[in-house]
Structure formats: structure tokens, C-alpha cells
C-alpha positions as CSV (number, residue, x, y, z in Angstrom):
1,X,25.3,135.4,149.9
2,X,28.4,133.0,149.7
3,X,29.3,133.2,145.7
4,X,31.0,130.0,144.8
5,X,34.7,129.7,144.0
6,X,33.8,128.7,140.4
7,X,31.8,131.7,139.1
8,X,33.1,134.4,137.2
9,X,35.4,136.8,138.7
10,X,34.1,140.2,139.1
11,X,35.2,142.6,136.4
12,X,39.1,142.7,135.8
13,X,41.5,144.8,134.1
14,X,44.7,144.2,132.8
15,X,46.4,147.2,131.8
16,X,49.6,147.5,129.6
17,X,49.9,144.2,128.1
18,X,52.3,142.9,125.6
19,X,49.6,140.9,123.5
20,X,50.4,138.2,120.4
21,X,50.8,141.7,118.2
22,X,54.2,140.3,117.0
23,X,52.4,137.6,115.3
24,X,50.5,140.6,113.3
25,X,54.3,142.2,112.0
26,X,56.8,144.3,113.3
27,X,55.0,147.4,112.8
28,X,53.3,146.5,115.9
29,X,56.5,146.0,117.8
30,X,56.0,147.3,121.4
31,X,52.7,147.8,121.5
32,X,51.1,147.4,124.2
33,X,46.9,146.9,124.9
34,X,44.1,147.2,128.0
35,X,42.4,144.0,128.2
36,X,39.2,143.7,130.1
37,X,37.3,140.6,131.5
38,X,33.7,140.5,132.5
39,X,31.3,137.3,133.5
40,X,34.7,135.3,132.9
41,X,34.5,136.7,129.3
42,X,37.3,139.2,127.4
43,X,34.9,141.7,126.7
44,X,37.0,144.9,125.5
45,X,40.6,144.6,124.2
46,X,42.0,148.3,123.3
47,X,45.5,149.9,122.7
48,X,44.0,153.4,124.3
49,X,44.4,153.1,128.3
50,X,40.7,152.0,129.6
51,X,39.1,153.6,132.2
52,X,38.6,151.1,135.5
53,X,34.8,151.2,136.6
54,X,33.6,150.4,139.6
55,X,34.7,147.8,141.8
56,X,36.7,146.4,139.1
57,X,39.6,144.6,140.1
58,X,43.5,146.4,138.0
59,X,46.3,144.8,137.4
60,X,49.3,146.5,135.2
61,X,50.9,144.0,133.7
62,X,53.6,146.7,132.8
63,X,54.8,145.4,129.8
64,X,54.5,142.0,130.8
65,X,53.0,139.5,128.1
66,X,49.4,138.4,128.6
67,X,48.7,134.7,127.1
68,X,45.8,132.5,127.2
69,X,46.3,130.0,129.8
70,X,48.4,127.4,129.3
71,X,46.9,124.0,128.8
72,X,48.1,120.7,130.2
73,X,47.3,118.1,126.7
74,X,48.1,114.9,128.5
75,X,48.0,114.0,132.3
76,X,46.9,111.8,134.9
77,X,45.5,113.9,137.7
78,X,44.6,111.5,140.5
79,X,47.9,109.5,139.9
80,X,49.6,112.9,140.3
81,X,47.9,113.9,143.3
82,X,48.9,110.6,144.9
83,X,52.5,111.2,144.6
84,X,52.1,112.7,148.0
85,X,51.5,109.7,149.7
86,X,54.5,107.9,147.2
87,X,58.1,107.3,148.2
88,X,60.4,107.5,144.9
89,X,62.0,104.8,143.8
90,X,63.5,105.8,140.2
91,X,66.1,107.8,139.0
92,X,66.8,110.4,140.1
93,X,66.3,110.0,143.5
94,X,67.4,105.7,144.0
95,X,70.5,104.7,141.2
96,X,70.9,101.1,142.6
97,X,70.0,98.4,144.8
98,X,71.1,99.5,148.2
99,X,69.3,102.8,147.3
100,X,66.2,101.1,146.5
101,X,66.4,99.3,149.9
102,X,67.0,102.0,152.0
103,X,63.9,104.2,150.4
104,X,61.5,101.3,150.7
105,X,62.2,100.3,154.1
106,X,62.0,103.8,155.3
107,X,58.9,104.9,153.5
108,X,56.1,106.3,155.4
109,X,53.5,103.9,156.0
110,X,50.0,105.0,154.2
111,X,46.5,103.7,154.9
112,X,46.9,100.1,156.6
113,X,50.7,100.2,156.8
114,X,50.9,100.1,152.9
115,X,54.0,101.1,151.1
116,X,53.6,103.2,147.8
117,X,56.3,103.4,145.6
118,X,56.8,104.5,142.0
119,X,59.1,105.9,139.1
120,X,61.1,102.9,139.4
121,X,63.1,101.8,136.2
122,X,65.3,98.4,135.9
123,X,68.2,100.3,135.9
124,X,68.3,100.3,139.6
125,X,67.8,96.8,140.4
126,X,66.9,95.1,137.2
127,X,63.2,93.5,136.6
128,X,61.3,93.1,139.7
129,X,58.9,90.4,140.9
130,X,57.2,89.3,144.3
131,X,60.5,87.5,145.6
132,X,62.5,90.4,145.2
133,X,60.8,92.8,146.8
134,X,60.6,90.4,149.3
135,X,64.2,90.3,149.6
136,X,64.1,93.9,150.4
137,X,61.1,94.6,152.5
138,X,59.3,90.9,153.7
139,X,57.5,92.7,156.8
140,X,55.1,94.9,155.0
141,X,52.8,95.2,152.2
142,X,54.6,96.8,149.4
143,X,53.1,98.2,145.8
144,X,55.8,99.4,143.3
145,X,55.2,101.0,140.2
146,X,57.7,101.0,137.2
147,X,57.9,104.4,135.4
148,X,56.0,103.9,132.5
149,X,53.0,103.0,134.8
150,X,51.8,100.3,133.4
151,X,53.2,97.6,135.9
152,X,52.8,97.5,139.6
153,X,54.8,95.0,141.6
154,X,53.4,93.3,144.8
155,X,55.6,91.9,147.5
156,X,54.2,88.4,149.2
157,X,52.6,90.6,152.1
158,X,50.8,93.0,149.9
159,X,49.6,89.8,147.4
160,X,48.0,88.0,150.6
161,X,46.4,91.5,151.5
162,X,44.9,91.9,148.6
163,X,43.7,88.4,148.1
164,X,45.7,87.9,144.9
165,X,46.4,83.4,145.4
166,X,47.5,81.1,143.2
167,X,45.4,79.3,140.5
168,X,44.1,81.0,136.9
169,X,41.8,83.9,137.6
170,X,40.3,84.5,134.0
171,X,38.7,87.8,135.8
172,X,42.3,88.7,136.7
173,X,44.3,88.8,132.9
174,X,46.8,91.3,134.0
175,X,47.9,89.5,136.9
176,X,51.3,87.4,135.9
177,X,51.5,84.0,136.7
178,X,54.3,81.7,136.6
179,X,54.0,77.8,135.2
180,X,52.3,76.5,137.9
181,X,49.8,79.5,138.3
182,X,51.1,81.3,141.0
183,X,51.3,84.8,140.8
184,X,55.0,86.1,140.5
185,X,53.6,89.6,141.6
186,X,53.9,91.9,138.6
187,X,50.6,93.8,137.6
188,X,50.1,94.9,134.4
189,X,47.5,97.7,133.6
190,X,45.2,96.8,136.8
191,X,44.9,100.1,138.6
192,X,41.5,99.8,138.9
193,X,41.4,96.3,139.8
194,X,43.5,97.4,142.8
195,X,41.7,100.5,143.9
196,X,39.4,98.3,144.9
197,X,41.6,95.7,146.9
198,X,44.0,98.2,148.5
199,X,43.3,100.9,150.9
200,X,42.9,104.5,149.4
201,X,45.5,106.9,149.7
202,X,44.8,110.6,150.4
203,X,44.6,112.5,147.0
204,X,46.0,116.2,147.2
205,X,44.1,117.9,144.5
206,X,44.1,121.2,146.0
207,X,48.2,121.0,146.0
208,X,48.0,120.2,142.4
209,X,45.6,122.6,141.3
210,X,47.6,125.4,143.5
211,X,50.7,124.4,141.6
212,X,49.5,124.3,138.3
213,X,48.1,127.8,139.1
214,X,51.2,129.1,139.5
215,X,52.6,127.7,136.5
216,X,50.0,129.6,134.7
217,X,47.8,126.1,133.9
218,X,44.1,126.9,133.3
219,X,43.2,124.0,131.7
220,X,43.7,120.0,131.8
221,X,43.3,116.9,129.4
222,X,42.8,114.0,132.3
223,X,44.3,111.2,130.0
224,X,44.0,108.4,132.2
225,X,43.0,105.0,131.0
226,X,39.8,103.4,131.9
227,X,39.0,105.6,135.0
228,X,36.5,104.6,137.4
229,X,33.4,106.5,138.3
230,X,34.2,106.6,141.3
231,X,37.5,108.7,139.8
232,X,35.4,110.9,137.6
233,X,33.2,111.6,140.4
234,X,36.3,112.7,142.5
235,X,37.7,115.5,139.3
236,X,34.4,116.6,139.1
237,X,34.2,117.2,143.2
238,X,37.3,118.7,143.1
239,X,36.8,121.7,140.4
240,X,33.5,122.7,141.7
241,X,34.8,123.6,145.4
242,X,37.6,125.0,143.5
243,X,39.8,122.8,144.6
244,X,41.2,122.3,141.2
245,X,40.4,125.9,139.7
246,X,41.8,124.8,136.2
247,X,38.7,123.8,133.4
248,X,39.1,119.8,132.8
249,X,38.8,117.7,130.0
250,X,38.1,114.0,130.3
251,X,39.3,111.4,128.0
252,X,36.2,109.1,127.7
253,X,36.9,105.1,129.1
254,X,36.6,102.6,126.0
255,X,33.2,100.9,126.5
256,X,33.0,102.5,130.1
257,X,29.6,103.5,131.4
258,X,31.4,107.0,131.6
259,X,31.6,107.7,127.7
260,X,27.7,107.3,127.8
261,X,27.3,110.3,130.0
262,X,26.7,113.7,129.1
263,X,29.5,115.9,130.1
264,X,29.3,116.1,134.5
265,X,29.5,120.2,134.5
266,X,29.8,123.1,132.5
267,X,33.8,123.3,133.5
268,X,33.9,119.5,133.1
269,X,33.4,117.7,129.5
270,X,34.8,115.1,128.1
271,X,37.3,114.7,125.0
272,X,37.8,111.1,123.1
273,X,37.6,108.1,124.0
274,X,41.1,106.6,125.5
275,X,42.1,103.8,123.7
276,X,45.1,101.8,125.1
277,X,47.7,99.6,123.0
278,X,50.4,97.1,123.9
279,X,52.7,94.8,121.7
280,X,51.7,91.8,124.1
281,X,48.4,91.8,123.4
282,X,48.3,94.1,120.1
283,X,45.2,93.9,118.1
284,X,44.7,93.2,114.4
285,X,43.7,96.1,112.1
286,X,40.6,95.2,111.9
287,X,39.9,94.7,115.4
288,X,41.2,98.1,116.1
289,X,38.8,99.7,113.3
290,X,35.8,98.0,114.5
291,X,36.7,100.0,118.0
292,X,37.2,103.3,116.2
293,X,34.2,102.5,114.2
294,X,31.9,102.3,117.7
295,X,33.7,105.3,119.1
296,X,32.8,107.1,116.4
297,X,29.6,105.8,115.9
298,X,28.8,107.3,119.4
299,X,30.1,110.8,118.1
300,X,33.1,110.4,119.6
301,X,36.9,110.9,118.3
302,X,39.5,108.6,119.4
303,X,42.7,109.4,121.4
304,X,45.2,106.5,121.0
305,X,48.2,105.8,122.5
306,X,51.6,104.7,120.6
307,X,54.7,104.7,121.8
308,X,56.0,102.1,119.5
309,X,56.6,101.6,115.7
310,X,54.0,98.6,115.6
311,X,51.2,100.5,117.4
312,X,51.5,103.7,115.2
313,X,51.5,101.4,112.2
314,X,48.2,99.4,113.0
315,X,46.2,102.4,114.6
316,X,47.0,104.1,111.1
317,X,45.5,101.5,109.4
318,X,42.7,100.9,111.3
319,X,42.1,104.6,111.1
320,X,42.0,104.2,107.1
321,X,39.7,101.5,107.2
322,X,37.2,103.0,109.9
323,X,37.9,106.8,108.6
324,X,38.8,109.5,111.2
325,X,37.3,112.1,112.6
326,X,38.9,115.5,111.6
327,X,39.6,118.6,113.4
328,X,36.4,120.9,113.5
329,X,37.9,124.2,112.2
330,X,39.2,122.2,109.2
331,X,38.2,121.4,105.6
332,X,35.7,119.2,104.8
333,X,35.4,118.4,108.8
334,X,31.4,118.6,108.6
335,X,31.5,118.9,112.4
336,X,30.0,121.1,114.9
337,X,32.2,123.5,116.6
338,X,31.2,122.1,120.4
339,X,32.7,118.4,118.8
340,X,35.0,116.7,121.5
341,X,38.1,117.4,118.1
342,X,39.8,115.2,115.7
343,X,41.0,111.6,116.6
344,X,44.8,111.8,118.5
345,X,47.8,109.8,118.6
346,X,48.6,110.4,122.3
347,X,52.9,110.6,123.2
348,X,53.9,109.2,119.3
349,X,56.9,108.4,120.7
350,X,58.1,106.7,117.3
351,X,57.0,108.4,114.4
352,X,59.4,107.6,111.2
353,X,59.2,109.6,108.0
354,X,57.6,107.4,105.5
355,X,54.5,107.8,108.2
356,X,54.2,111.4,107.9
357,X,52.0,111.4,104.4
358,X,49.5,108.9,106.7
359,X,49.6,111.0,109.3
360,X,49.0,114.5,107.9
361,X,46.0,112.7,105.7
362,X,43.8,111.3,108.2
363,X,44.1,114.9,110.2
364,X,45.8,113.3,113.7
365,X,47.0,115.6,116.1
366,X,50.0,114.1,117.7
367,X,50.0,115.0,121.4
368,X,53.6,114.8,122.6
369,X,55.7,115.1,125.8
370,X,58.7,116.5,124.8
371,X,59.6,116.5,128.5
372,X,60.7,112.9,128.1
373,X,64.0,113.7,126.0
374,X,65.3,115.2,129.3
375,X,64.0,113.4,132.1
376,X,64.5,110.4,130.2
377,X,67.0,110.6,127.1
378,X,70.1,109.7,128.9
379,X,68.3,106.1,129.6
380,X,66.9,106.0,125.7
381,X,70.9,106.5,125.0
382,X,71.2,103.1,127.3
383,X,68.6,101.3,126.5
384,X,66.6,101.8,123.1
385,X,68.0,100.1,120.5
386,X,65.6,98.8,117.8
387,X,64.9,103.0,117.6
388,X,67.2,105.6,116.9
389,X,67.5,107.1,120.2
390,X,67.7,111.0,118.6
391,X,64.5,110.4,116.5
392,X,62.1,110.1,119.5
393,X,59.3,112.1,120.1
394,X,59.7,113.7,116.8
395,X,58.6,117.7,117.0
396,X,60.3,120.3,114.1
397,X,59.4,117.3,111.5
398,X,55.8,116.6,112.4
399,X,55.2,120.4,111.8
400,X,57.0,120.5,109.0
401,X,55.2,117.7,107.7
402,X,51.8,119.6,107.9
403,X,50.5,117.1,111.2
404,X,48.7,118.9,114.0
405,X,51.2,118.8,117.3
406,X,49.9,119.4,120.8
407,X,52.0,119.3,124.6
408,X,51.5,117.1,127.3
409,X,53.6,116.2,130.3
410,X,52.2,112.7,131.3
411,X,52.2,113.3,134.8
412,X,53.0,112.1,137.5
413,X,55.1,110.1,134.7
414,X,56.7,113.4,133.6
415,X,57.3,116.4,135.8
416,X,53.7,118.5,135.8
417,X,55.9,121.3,134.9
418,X,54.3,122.5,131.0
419,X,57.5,126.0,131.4
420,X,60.2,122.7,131.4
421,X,58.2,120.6,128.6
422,X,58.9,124.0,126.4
423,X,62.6,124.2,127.5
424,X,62.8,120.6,126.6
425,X,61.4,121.1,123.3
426,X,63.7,124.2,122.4
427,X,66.8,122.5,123.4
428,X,66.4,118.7,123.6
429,X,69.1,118.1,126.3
430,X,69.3,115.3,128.5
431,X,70.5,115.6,131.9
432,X,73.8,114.3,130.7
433,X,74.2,117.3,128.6
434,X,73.4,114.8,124.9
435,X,71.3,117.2,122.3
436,X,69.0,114.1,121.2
437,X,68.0,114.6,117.5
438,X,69.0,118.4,116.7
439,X,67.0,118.9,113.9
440,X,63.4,118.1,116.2
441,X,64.5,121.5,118.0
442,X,61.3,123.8,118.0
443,X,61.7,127.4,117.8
444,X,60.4,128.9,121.2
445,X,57.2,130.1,119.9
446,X,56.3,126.4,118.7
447,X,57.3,125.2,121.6
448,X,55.0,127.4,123.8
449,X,52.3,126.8,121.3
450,X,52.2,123.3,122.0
451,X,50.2,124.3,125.5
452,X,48.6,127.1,124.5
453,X,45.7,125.1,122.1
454,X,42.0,124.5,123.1
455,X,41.0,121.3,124.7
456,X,38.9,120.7,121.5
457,X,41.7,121.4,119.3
458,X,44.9,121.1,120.8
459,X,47.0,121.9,118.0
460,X,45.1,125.5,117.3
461,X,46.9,128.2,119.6
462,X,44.6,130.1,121.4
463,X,44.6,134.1,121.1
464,X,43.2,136.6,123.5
465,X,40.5,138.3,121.7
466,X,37.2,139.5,122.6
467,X,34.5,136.6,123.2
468,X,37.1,134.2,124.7
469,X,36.9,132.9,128.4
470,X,38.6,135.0,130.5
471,X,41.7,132.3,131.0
472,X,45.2,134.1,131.2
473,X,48.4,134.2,132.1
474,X,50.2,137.0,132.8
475,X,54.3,136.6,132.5
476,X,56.5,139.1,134.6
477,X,58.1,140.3,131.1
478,X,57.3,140.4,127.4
479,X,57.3,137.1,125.5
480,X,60.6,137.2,123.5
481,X,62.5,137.4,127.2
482,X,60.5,134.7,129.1
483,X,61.0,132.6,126.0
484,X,65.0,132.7,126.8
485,X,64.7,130.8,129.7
486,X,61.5,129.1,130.1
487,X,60.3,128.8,133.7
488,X,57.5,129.1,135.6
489,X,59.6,131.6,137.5
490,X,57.9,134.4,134.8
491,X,54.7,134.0,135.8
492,X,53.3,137.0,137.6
493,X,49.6,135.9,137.6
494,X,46.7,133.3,136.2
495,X,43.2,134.1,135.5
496,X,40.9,131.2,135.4
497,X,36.9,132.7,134.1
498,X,37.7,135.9,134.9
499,X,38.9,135.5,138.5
500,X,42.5,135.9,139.7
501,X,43.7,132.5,140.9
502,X,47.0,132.9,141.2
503,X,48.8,136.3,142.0
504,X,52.8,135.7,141.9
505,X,53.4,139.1,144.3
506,X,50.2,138.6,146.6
507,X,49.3,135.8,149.4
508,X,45.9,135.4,148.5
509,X,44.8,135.9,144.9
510,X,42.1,138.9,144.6
């Protein structure tokens, strides 16, 4: 009998683990514990050396530090897996005009003869319509997406494929028009509207869950806005082949018929609903409650994304009016244990002080990307200027302040790499070698904790004890020296339900 690549692994033992005893105090310094997984479940956890049974699969971790498995907070799965198909168009791969040239018009044709292109920020070649991408590629049907992923550009040739002419379109709000109603090309928030008028690219989710493996990833929070069924049917395909090993959270679509659905699988459920803010089009406070309200209503929490002063100040007090839903495991929650958490703030890019009381009231989690303050701080220096550039993405603060903090890396709009996000949050360097906002420094530990919480309850870090899936991550060397030098580098294996997914020294996992 074929047993599928989902089930539990057969019976596993780790031997000679460095566990989270340095939490406990120092008189457990050095100690080191036999961990054992059956049915995908930690079933025995002993300092004594345990004796292997039968069949059951040994690893000796020699000293090395067994985790839970990290967690991914915040990504966008099928954009990421699409990056395959992508040519980059964004620092630091094009700086300037000529750069941005040369990439497009050598980029591989996809499906049709379509050219993908994203990452792209203004610095290169400032804003962007139909006429200049003309300018630069007029023979083929071009797509460019600007880093923050909100706003794809067309070219003339890609407009005509995709039947985008001139004249209001009330079905169409996202597509920019000039005076006269024709459209100048720019796109803004219409990914689905274009999956449907441009021809699929391939989507590598077996790449992505093999890389994420071998970071030590077990889990994912899909944060995508407004996915299709047609995309939830795709994530769910993809982890029960095993094509995507790691267990998946779904934030639910606002008003979608995908929030109505029960949860696709028993590795699949969804998390809350995605709600999406811009200043352009920002709703009152009111408006925004009565969406928490029906969110909530449903039994759902609300995950909502602010990446500016204005949109952290209205979601907070729409939040007061509607009331929030708080973390399960806390006071006063009155929720089941199996609820989808409490309501998020998703990236809380700008978070000033006198927000903090507000904040650490309602019970948000913040779910951050402190990836950004490398990848991106050196361009914050350049262009942010209603915002102190060193007070962005706030971390040491927020935890100071009492507020749940959780890690995401926003991929493919960060680098899907959680071992750099932790780096970033421990030193907050750019690439130019600027410390933005010294006193938001995390202490290695927090840092690492920030992917180490439960889909559920992101900000909780996760400990290995008996009862708990059998999700791990075994690091080449005890904690205190991986945490040096973060990097994926350190990990020797991951454990996904029991079964070795990943095996750093091995071509095939066992």
C-alpha cells in the first residue's frame, strides 16, 4: 500500500538534544534530552538516553538544538512561486533606466510571449505608465509589478491583450484612467482581475516548499489578499501531494465565498479575515467597524494591514467601536482554544508611541517583517520623509509595551528567508551599513521567537513538549551559537508530523 506523503512519519528519535532548558535557569545549562515522535505527535521527552524500538527512524542531534519549526507569519505563496517565471526589475538586480531596458527586453518569454516583471521601485526609472514601458519594450506584451505589489503596469501590447480599452469601466475601479478615459496602464490591486485575462504562469510550489524545508519552515500564514478559489484550491492541491510539506494557514478573503467554507483539510485551515487598507480610498471609522463587526459576527478575527500612520489610527478606532477579538490563551478571551486567534495588525510599519496604550488594550498582535529594514532601509533613508525613517517597523518597543509581536517576511516582497528576518531584527542594518533605530534591536532570542509562534497565536512561542505535533527543527549546534550568526546554514534537519522532510547531510530525507 502507497502511504501518502502527508501521514505521519513512522516513529522517530532524536537523541541528544539541546532543548529550551535555558529558558528553565542555568541549573539546567548543558543539558541535553531524547525526544521521541510517534503518529506525528512528541510522545516521550526524557534526559535518560531512550532506547530505539523497532523500525524507528535515529537521529543524534549531538548537541545540536531542537526547536519547533519555524513558522512563516506573513506570506504570499503563489506570488512567490511565480517568481520563477519573473525577470527582476528592482534593486538590487536593475539601478537605472538602461538596466531596466536591458532586463525587460531580454526576459524570457512566458505563456503567450508575455513578459513578467517585478520588484521594481521608482528609483530606477521614476513612476511608470503604459507609454513608458512602451518606450522600452513596444513589441511585446509586458506586466510590471512595483515592489510593494500593489500596482502592475501594462505596456500598450499587453493592454490590447488583455482587452483593457478606453471608456469608464465601473467593473474595472483599479484600472487608472487619464482625463479622457483612457487607461494610462497602471493597475492597482487587480491581481485577480488579471489572472483571468492573462495567461497563467507555471507555479513552482514544490521549489518553495523544498526551500522552506531547508530553512527549517514547517508552517505558513498565506496572507494574500482576496485570493481566488481557484488559488485556494491550488495550496490545498499542493500540501496534500506533499508538494508543499509545511502545515498552511489561510487568511480568509473579505466577503469572499472562501471565508464561508469550513477549513479545505486537516493541514489546511484558515486564520482571519484579510482586510486591505489604502490612503486613496481609506474608509471612515465607522465603515471599517461595521466590517470588523461582520467578520466577527461570522466567528472570525481580523487581520489588517497598515503600513501607514492614518491606517493604524482608524483600524484602532474602528476596533474600539466594533470590539476585538482577543488572543485565546488570554484573560477574559472567552474563546475556544481551536479559535482562528486574536485580530492582527499585519507589517505595522508605523507604529508611534502614544499608540502603544491602544494597542496593548484591544490585545493586537502586530505581525512584522523586520526583513524590510535591510532589504529596504537604505531607500526609507531616501525616500520616507513624513516618518522618521529609524522608527519603522518598530520591534524592542512594541514588546516592551506589553503588544503581542509575531514574524513575517512578505514574500516574494521580502526574501522568504525567516534565519535573515531574525538577523535583521538583531542588528537592523541596511545594506549600506546605516543601524536604523538602535533602540528597536531585539535580543536574539526575541528575535527567533517571532517565528517560532503557533498559527493561532503567533506571538506565543512554541515549546517542544509532549502532546505537540511532531514539527522540528533540528540546528547543527546549540541555540546560543546559531543565534551569533543567524542563517539557514545551521539547519541540520526539519520534521514536519513526525516525518523527516528535510535532512541537511542526506539526499533524500528518511
Amino acid at each position: 500500500m502507497t502511504v501518502p506523503p502527508t501521514a505521519p512519519g513512522p516513529p522517530l528519535l532524536v537523541r541528544r538534544a539541546e532543548l529550551d532548558h535555558h529558558r528553565a535557569g542555568p541549573a539546567h545549562a548543558g543539558e541535553l534530552s531524547d525526544v521521541r515522535t510517534v503518529g506525528g505527535v512528541v510522545t516521550e521527552i526524557s534526559p535518560d538516553r531512550l532506547r530505539p524500538g523497532p523500525g524507528e527512524i535515529v537521529i543524534d542531534a549531538a548537541g545540536g538544538a531542537l526547536l519547533p519549526g519555524l513558522h512563516d507569519h506573513h506570506i504570499h505563496l503563489l506570488s512567490l512561486a511565480a517568481e520563477a517565471a519573473s525577470v527582476p526589475v528592482g534593486p538590487p538586480a536593475v539601478h537605472d533606466r538602461a538596466g531596466l531596458a536591458e532586463a525587460l527586453r531580454r526576459a524570457p518569454e512566458s505563456v503567450g510571449g508575455w513578459v513578467r516583471a517585478t520588484g521594481y521601485h521608482p528609483a530606477v526609472a521614476g513612476e511608470l505608465d503604459r507609454y513608458a514601458l512602451d518606450a522600452l519594450v513596444p513589441d511585446r506584451p509586458v506586466r510590471l509589478q512595483y515592489r510593494t505589489g500593489s500596482l502592475w503596469v501594462l505596456n500598450s501590447r499587453a493592454l490590447d491583450r488583455a482587452g483593457v480599452h478606453g471608456g469608464p469601466r465601473p467593473d474595472q475601479p483599479g484600472i487608472e484612467r487619464d482625463a479622457a478615459g483612457h487607461p494610462t496602464g497602471r493597475l492597482w490591486r487587480m491581481d485577480d482581475w488579471l489572472g483571468t485575462v492573462v495567461p497563467p504562469v507555471g507555479v513552482e510550489l514544490a521549489a518553495v516548499g523544498r526551500t522552506a524545508a531547508a530553512a527549517g519552515l514547517t508552517g505558513f500564514t498565506d496572507a494574500t489578499p482576496g485570493r481566488s478559489p481557484a488559488g485556494t484550491a491550488t495550496l490545498t492541491a499542493a500540501t496534500a501531494t506533499g508538494a508543499l510539506p509545511q502545515r498552511l494557514t489561510l487568511l480568509r478573503p473579505e466577503g469572499g465565498d472562501d471565508s464561508r467554507r469550513p477549513p479545505p483539510t486537516d493541514r489546511v485551515g484558515w486564520g482571519p479575515v484579510k482586510i486591505m487598507l489604502d490612503d486613496t480610498a481609506l474608509p471612515t471609522p465607522a465603515g471599517l467597524a461595521a466590517r470588523i463587526r461582520a467578520a466577527h459576527r461570522a466567528g472570525h478575527p481580523v487581520a489588517v494591514h497598515c503600513v501607514t500612520r492614518i491606517q493604524l489610527v482608524v483600524t484602532l478606532a474602528a476596533l474600539t467601536d466594533a470590539g476585538p477579538v482577543r488572543d485565546p490563551a488570554g484573560p477574559g478571551s472567552g474563546r475556544p482554544a481551536h479559535h482562528a486567534g486574536p485580530d492582527r495588525i499585519e507589517h505595522g510599519a508605523v507604529v508611534p508611541p502614544e499608540l502603544y496604550p491602544a494597542l496593548r488594550d484591544l490585545g493586537l498582535v502586530v505581525v512584522t517583517q523586520p526583513n524590510f529594514i535591510a532589504e529596504r532601509g537604505d531607500r526609507y533613508l531616501a525616500d520616507v520623509h513624513d516618518e522618521d525613517p529609524a522608527a519603522l517597523y518598530p520591534a524592542a518597543a512594541l514588546l516592551d509595551a506589553g503588544i503581542g509581536l509575531a514574524g513575517g517576511t512578505d514574500a516574494p516582497f521580502g526574501r522568504p528567508d525567516p534565519w535573515a528576518a531574525v538577523a535583521a531584527a538583531v542588528e537592523r542594518r541596511t545594506a549600506g551599513g546605516r543601524v536604523l533605530g538602535p533602540a528597536e534591536r531585539l535580543a536574539a532570542d526575541q528575535a527567533l521567537d517571532l517565528f517560532l509562534g503557533a498559527a493561532d497565536a503567533p506571538h506565543r512561542p512554541r515549546r517542544i513538549r509532549v502532546g505537540a505535533p511532531g514539527d522540528l527543527c533540528l540546528l547543527r549546534v546549540p541555540r546560543a551559537v546559531a543565534l551569533r550568526a543567524p542563517s539557514a546554514d545551521q539547519v541540520a534537519a526539519t520534521v514536519i508530523n513526525g516525518r523527516i522532510v528535510h535532512a541537511a547531510d542526506e539526499n533524500e530525507p528518511g
